[in-house]
C-alpha positions in Angstrom: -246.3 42.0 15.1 -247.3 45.6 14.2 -250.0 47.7 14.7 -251.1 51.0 13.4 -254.2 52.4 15.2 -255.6 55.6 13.9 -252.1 57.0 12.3 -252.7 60.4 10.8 -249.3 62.5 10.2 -249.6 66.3 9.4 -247.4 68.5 8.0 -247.0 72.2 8.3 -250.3 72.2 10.5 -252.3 75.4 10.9 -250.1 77.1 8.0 -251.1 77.9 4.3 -249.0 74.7 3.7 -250.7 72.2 5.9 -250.8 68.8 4.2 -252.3 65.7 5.2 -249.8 62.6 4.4 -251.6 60.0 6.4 -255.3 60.3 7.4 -256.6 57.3 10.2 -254.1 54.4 9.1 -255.3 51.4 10.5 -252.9 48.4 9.3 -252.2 44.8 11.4 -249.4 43.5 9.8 -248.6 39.6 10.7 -245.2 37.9 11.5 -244.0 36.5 7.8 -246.0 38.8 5.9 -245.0 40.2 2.8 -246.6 43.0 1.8 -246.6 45.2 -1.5 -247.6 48.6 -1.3 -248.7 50.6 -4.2 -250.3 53.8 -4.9 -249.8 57.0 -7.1 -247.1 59.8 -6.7 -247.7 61.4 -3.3 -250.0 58.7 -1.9 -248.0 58.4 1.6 -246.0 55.2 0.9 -242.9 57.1 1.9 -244.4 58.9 4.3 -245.8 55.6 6.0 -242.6 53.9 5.5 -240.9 56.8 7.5 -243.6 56.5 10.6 -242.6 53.1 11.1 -239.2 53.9 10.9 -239.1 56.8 13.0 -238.1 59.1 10.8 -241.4 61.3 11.5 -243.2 61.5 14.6 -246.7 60.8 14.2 -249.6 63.6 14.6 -252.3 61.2 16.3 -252.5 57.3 16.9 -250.4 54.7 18.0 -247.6 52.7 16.9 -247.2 48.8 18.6 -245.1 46.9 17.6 -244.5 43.7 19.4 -246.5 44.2 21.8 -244.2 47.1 22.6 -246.0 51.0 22.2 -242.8 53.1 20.3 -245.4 55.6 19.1 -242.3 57.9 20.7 -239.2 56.1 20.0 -236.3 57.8 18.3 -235.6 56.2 14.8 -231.9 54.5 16.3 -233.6 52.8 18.7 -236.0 51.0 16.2 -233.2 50.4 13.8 -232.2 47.6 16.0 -235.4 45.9 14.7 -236.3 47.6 11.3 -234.4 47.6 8.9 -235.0 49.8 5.8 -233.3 50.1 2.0 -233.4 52.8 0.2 -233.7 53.3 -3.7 -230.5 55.2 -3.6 -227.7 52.1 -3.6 -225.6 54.7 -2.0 -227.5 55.1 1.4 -227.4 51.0 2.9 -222.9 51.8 3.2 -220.0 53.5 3.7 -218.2 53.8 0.6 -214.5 54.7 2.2 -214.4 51.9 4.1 -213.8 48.1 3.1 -216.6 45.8 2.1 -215.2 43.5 5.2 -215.2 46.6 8.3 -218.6 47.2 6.7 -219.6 44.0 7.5 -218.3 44.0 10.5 -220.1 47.1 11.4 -223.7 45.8 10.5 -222.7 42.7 12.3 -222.1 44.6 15.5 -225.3 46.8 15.1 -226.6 47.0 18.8 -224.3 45.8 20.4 -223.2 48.1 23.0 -220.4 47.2 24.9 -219.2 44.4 23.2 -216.7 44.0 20.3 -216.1 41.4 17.8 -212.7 41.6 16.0 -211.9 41.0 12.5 -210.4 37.8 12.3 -210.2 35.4 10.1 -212.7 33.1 11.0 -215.0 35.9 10.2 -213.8 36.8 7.0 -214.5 33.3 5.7 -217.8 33.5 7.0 -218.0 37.1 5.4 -216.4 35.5 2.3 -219.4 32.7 2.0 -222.0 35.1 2.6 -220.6 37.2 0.0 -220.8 34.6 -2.9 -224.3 35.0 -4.3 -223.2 38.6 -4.9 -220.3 37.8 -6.6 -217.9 39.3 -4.1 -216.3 37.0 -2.0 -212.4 37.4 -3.0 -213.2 41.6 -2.5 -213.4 41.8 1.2 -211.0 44.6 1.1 -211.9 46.5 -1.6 -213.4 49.5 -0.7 -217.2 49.7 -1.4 -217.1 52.5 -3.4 -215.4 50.4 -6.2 -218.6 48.9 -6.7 -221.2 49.3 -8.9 -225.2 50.1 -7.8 -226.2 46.6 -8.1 -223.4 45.3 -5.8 -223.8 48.2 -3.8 -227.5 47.6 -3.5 -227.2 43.8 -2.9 -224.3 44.5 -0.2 -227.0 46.5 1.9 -229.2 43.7 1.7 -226.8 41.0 2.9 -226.2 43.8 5.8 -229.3 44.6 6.8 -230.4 40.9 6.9 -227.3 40.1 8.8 -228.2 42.8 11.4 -231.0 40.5 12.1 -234.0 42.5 11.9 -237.4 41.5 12.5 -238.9 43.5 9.8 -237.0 45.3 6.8 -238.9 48.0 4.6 -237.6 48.0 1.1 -238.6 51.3 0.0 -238.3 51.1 -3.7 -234.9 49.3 -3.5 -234.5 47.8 -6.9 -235.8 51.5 -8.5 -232.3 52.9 -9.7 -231.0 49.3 -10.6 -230.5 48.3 -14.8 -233.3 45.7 -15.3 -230.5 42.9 -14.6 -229.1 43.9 -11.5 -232.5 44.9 -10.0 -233.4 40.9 -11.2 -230.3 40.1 -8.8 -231.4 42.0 -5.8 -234.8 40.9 -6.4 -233.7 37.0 -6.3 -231.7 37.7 -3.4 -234.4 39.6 -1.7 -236.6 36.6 -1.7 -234.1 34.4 -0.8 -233.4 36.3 2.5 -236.6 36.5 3.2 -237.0 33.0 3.2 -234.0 32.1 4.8 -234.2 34.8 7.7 -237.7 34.6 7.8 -238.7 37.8 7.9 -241.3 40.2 7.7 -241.8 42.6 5.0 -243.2 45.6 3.0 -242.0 46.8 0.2 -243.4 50.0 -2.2 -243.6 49.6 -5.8 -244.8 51.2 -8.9 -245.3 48.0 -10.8 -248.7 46.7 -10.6 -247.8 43.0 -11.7 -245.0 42.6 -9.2 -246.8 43.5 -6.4 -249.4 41.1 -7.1 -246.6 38.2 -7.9 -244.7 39.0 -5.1 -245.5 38.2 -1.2 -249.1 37.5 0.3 -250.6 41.1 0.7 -251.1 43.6 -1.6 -251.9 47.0 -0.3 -253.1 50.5 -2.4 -252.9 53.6 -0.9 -254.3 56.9 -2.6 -254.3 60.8 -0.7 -253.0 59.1 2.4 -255.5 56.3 2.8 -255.5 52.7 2.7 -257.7 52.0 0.2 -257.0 48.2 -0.6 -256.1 45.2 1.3 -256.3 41.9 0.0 -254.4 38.9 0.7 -254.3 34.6 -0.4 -256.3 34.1 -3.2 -257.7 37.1 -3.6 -254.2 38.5 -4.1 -253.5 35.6 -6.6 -256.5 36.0 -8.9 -255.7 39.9 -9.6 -255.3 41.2 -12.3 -253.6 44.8 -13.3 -256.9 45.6 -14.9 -258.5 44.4 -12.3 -256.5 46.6 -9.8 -256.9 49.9 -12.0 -260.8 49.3 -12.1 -260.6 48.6 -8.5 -259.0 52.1 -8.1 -262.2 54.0 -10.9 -264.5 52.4 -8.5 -262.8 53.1 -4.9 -262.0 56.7 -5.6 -263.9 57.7 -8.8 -261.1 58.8 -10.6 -258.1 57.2 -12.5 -255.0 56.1 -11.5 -253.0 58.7 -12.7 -249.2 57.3 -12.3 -248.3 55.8 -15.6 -245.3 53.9 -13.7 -248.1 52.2 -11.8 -249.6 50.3 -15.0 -245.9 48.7 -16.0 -246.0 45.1 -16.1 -242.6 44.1 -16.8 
């Protein structure tokens, strides 16, 4: 489905501040995987996240994805098949306008030409949809009346509902109370599921990210360092995984976030 040959994203080149964020990523990623990425502060999660997306050109290598080179396409154009969440609740809507036209509007995403009207027939579709979340009598209530959680989990039902083939979830339960983020995190895996899509998700927590989906990558000073699906990925440990880290790069893993199990 995707395929990263030889990725390597520079900023600032041939100044004082030249950094390396990626270095020669190679990564396949299958149709129905799930993949948790992991990795210290300043590992290129983010940064990888935002070459698939678009959001930075690449330096060298190539970008297919099916089957289709976008090493060069602008980041709208592969919206209409990624979709991304933020940590930031606030980023997936538009808070001055009605939970309902913002439905509407991630509905319609792509769609040049061709409009679908408000009607009722979708609102009781909108209104069904809604009711894992809570907010199915709110349709129009303006989103910013709601709170992060419902904020967070209304991106979700959007971006699924702009039918995506693959949705990067960049930290998206981060900012969430330990309740709410168990709400988006059930509904995240029911979506999945039920939409059948692919994913990756970063993550600081060790333990989720080997309970959750069928990959596990680490990443450390802009490399892959880790790969491991099936039951490989099942018999981890997060001692195991920190060890695996002393050994790979003969140093610690120095983001105490990383080691929460919880």
């Amino acid at each position: 489905m995707l395929d990263l040959s030889n990725i390597t994203k520079v900023f600032n080149p041939g100044t004082v501040n030249e950094k390396i964020a990626l270095e020669n990523i190679n990564l396949h990623v299958n149709r129905g995987d799930v993949i948790c990425i992991i990795g210290s502060n300043g590992s290129g999660k983010s940064t990888l996240f935002n070459i698939i997306s678009g959001t930075y050109p690449v330096t060298n290598g190539k970008i297919i994805f099916d089957e289709v080179d976008i090493t060069s396409s602008p980041e709208y154009r592969r919206a209409m098949t990624v979709g991304r969440i933020f940590q930031d609740p606030t980023k997936g809507t538009a808070a001055n306008m009605s939970i309902e036209d913002n439905m509407i509007t991630a509905m319609t995403k792509g769609m040049k030409g061709l409009r679908i009207s408000l009607n009722n027939e979708k609102r009781k579709m909108f209104s069904e949809l809604l009711k894992p979340i809570g907010l199915e009598n709110r349709l129009k209530d303006n989103v910013g009346l709601l709170s992060g959680g419902q904020r967070q989990a209304l991106t979700l039902l959007m971006t699924v509902m702009s039918k995506p083939k693959m949705i990067l979830l960049d930290e998206h339960t981060a900012a969430l109370d330990p309740r709410n983020a168990q709400i988006v995190m059930d509904l995240t895996e029911r979506y999945i599921k039920e939409y059948e899509l692919t994913a990756l998700t970063v993550t600081h927590n060790m333990q989720f990210a080997i309970d959750f989906g069928n990959r596990l990558i680490m990443m450390d000073e802009g490399s892959i360092i880790l790969d491991v699906s099936g039951e490989q990925k099942a018999n981890l440990t997060v001692d195991e995984l920190v060890r695996r880290f002393k050994d790979l790069r003969k140093k610690n893993f120095d983001d105490d976030e990383g080691l929460l199990t919880d």
